[in-house]
matplotlib code that plots the C-alpha trace (Angstrom):
import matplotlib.pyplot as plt

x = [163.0, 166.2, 165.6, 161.9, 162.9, 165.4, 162.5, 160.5, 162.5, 163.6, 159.8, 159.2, 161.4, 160.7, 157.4, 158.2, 160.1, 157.7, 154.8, 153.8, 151.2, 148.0, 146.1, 143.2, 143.0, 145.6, 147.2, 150.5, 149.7, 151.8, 153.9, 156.1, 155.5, 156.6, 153.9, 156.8, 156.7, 152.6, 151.4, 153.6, 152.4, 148.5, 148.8, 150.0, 147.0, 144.3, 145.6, 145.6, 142.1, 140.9, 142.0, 140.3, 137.0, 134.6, 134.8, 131.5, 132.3, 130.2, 127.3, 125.8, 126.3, 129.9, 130.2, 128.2, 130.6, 133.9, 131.8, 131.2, 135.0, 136.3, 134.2, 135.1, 139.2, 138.9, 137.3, 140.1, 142.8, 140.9, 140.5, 144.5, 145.5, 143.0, 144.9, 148.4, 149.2, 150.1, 151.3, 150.2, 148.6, 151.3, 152.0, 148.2, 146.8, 143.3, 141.2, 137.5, 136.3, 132.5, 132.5, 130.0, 129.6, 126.2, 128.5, 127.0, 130.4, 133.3, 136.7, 140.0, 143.1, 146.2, 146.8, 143.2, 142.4, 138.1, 136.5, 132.8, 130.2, 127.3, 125.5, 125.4, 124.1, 120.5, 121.2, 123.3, 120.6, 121.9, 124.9, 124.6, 124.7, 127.0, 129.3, 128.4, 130.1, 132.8, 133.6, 133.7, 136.5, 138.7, 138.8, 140.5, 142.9, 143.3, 144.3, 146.3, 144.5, 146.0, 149.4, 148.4, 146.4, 149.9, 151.7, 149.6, 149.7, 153.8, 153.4, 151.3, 153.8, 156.6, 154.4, 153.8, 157.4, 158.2, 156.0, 157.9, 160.8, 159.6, 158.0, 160.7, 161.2, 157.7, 156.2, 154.5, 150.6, 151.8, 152.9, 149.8, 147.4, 149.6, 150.0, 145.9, 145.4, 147.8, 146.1, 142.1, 143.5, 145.2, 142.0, 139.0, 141.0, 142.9, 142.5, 139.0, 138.5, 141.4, 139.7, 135.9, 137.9, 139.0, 135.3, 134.7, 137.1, 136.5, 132.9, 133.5, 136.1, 134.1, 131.4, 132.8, 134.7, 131.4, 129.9, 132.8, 132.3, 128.6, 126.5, 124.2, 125.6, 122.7, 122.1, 124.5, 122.2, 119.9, 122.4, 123.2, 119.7, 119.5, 121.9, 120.9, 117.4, 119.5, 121.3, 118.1, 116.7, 120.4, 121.1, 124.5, 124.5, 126.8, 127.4, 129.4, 132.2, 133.2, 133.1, 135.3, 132.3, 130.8, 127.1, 124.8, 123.1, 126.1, 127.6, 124.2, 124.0, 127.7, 126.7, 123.4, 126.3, 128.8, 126.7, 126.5, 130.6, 130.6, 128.4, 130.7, 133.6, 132.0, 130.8, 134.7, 134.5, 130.9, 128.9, 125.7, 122.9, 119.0]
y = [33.0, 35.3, 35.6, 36.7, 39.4, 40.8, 41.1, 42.4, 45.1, 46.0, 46.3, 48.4, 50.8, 50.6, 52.3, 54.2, 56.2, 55.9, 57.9, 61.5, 63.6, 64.4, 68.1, 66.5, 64.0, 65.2, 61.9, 60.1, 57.3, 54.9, 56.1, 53.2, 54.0, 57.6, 59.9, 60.2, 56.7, 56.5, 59.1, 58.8, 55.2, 56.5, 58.6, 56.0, 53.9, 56.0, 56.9, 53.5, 53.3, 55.6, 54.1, 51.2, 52.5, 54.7, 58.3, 60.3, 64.2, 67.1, 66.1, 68.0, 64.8, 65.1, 69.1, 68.9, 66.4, 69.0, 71.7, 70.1, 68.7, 71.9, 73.4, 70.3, 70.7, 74.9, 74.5, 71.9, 74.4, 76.8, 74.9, 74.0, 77.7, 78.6, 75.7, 77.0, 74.1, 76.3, 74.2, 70.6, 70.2, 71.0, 67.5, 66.4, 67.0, 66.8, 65.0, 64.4, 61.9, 60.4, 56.8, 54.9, 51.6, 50.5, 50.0, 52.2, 53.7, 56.4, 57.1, 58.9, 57.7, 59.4, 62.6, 63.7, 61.6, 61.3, 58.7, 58.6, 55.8, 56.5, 54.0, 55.9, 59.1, 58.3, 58.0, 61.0, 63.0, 66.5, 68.3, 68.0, 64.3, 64.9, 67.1, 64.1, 61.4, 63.6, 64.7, 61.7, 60.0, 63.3, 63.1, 59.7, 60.6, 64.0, 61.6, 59.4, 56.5, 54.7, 55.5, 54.0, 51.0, 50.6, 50.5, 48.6, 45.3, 45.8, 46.0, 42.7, 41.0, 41.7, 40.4, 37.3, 37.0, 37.5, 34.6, 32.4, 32.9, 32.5, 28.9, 27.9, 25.0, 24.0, 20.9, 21.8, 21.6, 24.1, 26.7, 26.4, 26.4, 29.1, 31.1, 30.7, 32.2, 35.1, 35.7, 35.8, 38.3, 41.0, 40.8, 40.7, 42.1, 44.4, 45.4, 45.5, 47.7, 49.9, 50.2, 51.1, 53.8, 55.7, 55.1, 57.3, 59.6, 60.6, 60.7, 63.8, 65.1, 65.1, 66.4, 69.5, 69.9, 69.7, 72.5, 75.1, 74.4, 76.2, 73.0, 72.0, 69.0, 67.8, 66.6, 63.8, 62.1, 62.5, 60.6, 57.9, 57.2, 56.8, 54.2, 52.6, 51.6, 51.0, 48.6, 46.9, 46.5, 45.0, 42.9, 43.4, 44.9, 42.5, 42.2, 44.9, 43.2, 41.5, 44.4, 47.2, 50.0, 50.6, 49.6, 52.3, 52.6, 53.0, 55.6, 58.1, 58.1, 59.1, 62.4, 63.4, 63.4, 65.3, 68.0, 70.8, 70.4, 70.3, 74.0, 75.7, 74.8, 76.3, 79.4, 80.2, 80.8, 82.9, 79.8, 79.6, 77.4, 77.6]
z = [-168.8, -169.1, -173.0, -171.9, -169.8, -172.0, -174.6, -172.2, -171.2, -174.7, -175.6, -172.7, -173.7, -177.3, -176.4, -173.8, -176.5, -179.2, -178.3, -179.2, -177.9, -180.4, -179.7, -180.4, -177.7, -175.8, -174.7, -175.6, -178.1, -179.4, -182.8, -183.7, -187.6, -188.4, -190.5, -192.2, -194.1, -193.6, -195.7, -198.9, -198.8, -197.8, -201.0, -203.1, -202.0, -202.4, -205.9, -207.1, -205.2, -207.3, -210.7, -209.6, -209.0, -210.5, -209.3, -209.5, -210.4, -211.6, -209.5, -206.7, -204.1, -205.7, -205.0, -201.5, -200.3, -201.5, -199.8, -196.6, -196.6, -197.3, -194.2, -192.0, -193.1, -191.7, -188.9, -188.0, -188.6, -187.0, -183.8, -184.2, -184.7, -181.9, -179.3, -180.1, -182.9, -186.2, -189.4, -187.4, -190.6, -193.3, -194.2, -194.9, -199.1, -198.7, -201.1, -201.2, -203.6, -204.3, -205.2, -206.7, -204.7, -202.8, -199.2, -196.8, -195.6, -195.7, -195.0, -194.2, -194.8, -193.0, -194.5, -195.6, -198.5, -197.9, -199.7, -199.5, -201.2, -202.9, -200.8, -197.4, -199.2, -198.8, -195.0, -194.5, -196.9, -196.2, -195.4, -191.6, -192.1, -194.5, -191.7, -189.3, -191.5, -192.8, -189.0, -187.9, -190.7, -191.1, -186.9, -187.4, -189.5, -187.2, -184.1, -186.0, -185.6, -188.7, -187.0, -183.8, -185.2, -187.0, -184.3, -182.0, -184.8, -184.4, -180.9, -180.9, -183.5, -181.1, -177.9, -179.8, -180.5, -177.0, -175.9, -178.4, -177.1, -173.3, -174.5, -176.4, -174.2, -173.9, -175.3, -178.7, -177.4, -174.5, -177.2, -179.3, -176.0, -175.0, -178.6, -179.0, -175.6, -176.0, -179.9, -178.1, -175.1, -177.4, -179.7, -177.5, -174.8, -176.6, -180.3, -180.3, -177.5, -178.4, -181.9, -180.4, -177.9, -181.3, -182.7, -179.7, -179.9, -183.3, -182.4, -179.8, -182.2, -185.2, -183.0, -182.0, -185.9, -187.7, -184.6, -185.2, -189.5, -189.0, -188.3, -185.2, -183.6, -182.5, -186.5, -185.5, -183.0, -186.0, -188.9, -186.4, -185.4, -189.1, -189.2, -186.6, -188.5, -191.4, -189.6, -188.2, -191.5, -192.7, -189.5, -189.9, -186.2, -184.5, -180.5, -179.0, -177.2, -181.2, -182.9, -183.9, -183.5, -180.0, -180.3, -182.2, -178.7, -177.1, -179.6, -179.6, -176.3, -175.5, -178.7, -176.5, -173.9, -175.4, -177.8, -174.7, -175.3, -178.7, -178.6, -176.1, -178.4, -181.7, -179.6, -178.5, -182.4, -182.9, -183.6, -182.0, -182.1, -181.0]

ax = plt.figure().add_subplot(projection="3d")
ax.plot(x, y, z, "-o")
ax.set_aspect("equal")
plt.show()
């Protein structure tokens, strides 16, 4: 039990000094993975990503989606220069890139490398769906979410070590009882939840990004309501609690919540809405 409080205490203050505070979310997350190894390694993976998949260019889906980027990426640096936070972007290469695949889904890898799939273009069907989507992944990679979901899987990898060593004179059916409870806790308990809070938070970021770049948040109420049908019509819509995503429900109420917010925030830059 010594060995367990020595681990303990080391891991405490392993994170205790590991955490830096985002502008966008204004907490302290955990940073146990420095940006500074992430993104030459997020670069590297979304080149190769794109050698090994077909890239659609010189379309207008392909130019609406650079457009829209483009609008998303300035109002972020206008909302940073606005709040104080100069050059918190200097580091990031954006990068938007069309891909034909029939998966209904986009993303943002650390550093501002956008992919988006030809499949969820018949759902997003405009630009403000477009901005909704686009908002939504560039606002991951603006809180450092990868970062954190990095650190986090260390963080549980070191935990799990730490039980180890605290069982280590255990009979061999109290470890795995033991080793299987601690895995279910820090997922359903931890991971999971942790993963649908930044599902949130990149909601209300993405919300107010895609306000200040010129279009009506309301359109993202639209775009998910959207999805939501889509979903239906899929069934891939899986219970809340054992998924990574809050619950379409969940999610369009918390927008309707947070749109009044979203317009103050683009009006502090002259953007109004009816």
């Amino acid at each position: 039990m010594n060995n367990y409080k020595i681990v303990f205490s080391l891991l405490l203050l392993f994170v205790v000094f590991s955490c830096a505070k985002n502008p966008f979310t204004g907490k302290n997350t955990l940073a146990l993975v420095p940006n500074s190894e992430i993104l030459p390694s997020a670069f590297q993976q979304y080149s190769q990503f794109l050698k090994e998949n077909k890239v659609i260019v010189g379309t207008m889906e392909a130019k609406s989606i650079e457009v829209v980027g483009k609008k998303i990426k300035d109002a972020a640096e206008k909302w940073l220069n606005a709040n104080g936070y100069e050059g918190y972007l200097k580091d990031y290469q954006w990068e938007y890139k069309l891909v034909n695949s029939k998966e209904v889904n986009a993303w943002c890898m650390p550093g501002g490398k956008i992919v988006v799939y030809s499949g969820i273009l018949p759902i997003t069907k405009d630009e403000a769906g477009l901005a909704t989507v686009l908002g939504h992944e560039v606002s991951h990679a603006l809180a450092n979410h990868g970062q954190q979901r990095m650190s986090a899987g260390l963080l549980q990898e070191i935990g799990s070590a730490g039980v180890k060593v605290a069982l280590d004179n255990k009979t061999a059916q109290t470890q795995q009882i033991a080793m299987t409870a601690y895995g279910a806790v820090t997922q359903y308990g931890g991971m999971l939840p942790f993963s649908r809070s930044h599902e949130s938070e990149a909601d209300r970021i993405g919300l107010t990004l895609m306000a200040i770049a010129g279009y009506n948040p309301e359109n993202a109420v639209v775009f998910w309501e959207r999805m939501s049908a889509n979903s239906a019509v899929s069934g891939k819509a899986s219970p809340e609690f054992l998924s990574t995503h809050p619950s379409d429900a969940t999610r369009i109420a918390a927008l309707k919540a947070l749109i009044p917010q979203a317009k103050l925030e683009a009006a502090k830059f002259g953007i109004t809405f009816k």
